[in-house]
Backbone bond lengths (Angstrom), bond angles and torsions (degrees), N, CA, C in turn:
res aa  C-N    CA-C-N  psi(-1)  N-CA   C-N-CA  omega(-1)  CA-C   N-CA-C  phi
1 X - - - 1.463 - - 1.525 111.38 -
2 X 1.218 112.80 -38.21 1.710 117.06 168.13 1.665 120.88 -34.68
3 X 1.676 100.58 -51.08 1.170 97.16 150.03 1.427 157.57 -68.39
4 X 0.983 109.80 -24.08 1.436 122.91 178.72 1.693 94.01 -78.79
5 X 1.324 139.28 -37.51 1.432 133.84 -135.53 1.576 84.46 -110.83
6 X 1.434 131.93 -7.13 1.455 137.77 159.22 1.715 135.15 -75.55
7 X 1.862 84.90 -13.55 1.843 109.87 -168.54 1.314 92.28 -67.10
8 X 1.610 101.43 146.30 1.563 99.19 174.41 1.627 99.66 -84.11
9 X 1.659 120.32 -38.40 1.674 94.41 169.75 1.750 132.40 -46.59
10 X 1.277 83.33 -42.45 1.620 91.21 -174.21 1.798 116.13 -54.34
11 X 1.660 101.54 -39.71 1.234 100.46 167.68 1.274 125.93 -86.57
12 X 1.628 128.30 -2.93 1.039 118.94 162.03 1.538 115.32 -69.91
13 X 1.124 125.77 -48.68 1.429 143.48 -169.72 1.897 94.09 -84.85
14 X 1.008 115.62 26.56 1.760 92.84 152.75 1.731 90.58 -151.87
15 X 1.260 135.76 -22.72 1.255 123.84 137.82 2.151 79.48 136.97
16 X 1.037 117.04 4.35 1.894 112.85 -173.99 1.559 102.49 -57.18
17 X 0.890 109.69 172.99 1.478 134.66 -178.06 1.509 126.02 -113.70
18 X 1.383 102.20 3.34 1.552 127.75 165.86 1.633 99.96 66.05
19 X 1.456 115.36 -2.39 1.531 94.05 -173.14 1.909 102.82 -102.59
20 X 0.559 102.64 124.87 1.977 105.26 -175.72 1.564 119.71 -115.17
21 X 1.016 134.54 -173.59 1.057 152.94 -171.06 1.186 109.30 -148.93
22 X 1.663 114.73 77.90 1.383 140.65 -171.24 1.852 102.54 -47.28
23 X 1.377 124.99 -56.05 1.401 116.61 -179.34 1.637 108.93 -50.28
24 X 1.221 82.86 -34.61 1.831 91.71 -162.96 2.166 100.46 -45.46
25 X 1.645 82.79 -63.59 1.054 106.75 -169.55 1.837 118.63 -33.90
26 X 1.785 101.58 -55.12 1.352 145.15 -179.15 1.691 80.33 -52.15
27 X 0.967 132.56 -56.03 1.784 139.56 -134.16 1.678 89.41 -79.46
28 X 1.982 112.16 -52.14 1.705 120.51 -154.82 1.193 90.03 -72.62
29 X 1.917 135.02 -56.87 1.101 144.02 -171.98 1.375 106.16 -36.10
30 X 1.461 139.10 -60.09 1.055 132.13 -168.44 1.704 124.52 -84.75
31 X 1.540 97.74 5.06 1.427 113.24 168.02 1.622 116.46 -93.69
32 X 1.529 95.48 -3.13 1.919 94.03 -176.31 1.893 108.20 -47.15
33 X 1.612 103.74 -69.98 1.469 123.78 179.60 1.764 99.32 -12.83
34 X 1.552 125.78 -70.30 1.295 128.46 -158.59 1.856 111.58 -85.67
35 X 1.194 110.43 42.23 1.547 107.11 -169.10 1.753 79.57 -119.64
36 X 1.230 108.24 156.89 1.480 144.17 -161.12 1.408 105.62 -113.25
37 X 1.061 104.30 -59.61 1.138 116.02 -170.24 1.636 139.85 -97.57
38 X 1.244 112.01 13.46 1.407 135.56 165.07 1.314 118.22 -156.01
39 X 1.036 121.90 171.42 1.668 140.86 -174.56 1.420 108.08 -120.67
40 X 1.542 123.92 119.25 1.386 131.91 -178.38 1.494 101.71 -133.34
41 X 1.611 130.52 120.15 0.829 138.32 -170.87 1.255 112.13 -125.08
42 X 1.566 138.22 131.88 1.678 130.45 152.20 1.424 125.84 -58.15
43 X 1.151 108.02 138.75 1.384 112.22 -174.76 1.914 89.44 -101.31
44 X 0.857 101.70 124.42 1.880 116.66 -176.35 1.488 102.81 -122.65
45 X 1.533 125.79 114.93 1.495 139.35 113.71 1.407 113.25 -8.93
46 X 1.217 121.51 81.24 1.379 122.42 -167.07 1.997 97.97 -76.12
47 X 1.298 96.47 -39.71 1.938 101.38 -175.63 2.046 95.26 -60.42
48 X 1.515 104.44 -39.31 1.675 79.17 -169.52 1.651 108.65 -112.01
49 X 1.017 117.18 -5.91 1.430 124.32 165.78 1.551 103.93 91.22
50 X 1.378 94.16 41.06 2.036 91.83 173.45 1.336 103.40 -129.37
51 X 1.379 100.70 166.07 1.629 114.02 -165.45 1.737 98.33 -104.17
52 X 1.081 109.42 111.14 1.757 113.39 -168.58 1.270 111.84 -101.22
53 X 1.614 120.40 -0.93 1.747 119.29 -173.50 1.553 93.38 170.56
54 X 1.860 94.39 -164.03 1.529 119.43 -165.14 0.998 107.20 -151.69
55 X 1.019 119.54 140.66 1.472 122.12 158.74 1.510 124.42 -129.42
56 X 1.762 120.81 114.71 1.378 126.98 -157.98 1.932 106.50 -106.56
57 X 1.170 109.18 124.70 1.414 101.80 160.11 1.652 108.98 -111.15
58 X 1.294 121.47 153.38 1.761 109.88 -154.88 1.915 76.40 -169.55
59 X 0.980 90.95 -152.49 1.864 122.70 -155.23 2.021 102.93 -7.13
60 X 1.351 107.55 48.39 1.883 99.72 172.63 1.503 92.51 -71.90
61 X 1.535 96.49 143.62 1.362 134.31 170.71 1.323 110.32 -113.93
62 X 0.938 127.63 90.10 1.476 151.20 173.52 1.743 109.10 -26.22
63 X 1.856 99.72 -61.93 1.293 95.90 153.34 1.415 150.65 1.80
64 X 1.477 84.13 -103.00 1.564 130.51 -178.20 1.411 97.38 -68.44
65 X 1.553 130.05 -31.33 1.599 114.15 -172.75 1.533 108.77 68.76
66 X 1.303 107.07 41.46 1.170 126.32 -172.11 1.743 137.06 -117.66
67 X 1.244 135.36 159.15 1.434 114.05 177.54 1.034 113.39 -176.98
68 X 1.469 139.52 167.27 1.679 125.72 -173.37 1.827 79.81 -117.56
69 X 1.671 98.39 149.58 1.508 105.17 -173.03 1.963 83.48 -134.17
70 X 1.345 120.26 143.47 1.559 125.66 -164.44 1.627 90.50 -140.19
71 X 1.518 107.40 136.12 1.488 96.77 158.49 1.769 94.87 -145.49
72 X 1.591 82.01 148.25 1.616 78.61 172.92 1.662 121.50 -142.62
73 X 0.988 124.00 126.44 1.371 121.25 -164.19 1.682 112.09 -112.63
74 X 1.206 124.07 131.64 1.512 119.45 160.18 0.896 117.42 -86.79
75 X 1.744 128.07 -175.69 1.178 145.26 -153.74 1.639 114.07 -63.95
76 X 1.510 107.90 -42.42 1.790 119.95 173.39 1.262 126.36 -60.70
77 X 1.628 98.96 -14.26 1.407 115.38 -174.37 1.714 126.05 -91.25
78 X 1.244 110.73 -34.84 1.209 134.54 -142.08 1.719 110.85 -108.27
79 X 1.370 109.15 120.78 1.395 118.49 170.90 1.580 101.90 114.10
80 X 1.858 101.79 13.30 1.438 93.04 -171.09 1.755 112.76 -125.86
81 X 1.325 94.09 18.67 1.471 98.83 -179.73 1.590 121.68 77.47
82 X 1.564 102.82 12.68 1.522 112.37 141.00 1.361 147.71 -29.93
83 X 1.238 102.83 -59.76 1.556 107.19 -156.82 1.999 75.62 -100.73
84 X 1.386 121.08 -30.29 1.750 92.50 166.95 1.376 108.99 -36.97
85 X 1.669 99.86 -90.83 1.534 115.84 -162.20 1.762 114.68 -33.63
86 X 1.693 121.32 -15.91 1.255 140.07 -170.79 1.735 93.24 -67.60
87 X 1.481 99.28 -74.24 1.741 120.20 173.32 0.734 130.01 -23.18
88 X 1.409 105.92 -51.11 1.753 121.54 170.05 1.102 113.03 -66.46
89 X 1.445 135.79 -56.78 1.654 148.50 -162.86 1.485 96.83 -52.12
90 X 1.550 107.75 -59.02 1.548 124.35 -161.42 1.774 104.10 -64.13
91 X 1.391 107.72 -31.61 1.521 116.07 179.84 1.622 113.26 -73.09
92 X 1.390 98.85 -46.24 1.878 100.72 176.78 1.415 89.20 -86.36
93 X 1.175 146.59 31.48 1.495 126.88 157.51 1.644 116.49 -98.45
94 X 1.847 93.96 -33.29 1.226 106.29 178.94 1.669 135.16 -80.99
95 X 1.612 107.30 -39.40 1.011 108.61 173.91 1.978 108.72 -114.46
């Protein structure tokens, strides 16, 4: 994820400032597992065994039947029909 969260696309398109606080970072990452309230998943290169992105679903409104769905891919990832096969997984996961 270090990488991807260093891409200059990635940071253009989520709006970061590329400068981080790597422990910080290291610290939230390993808090995904115990969150309640959203779904944060790795997107893994299964052929090379790297983790190339995420994909978050977070704010459902029960309501509304609603939810914010995030995907994000770095440079190792991308142009290869990733974040499809991602879309899909996350779609037959949900309904």
């Amino acid at each position: 994820m270090m990488e991807c969260l260093k891409d200059p696309e990635v940071l253009k398109f989520t709006g970061s400032s590329g400068v981080f606080d790597w422990d910080a970072i290291v610290e939230w990452y390993n808090t995904r597992n115990s969150q309640t309230d959203r779904l944060e998943l790795a997107i893994v290169d299964k052929n090379n065994n790297i983790t190339v992105g995420e994909v978050v679903l977070n704010e459902y409104n029960e309501d509304k039947h609603s939810m914010n769905f995030k995907i994000l891919i770095g440079p190792r990832g991308r142009n290869r029909g990733l974040g499809t096969e991602t879309t899909k997984l996350i779609i037959d996961y949900i309904f």
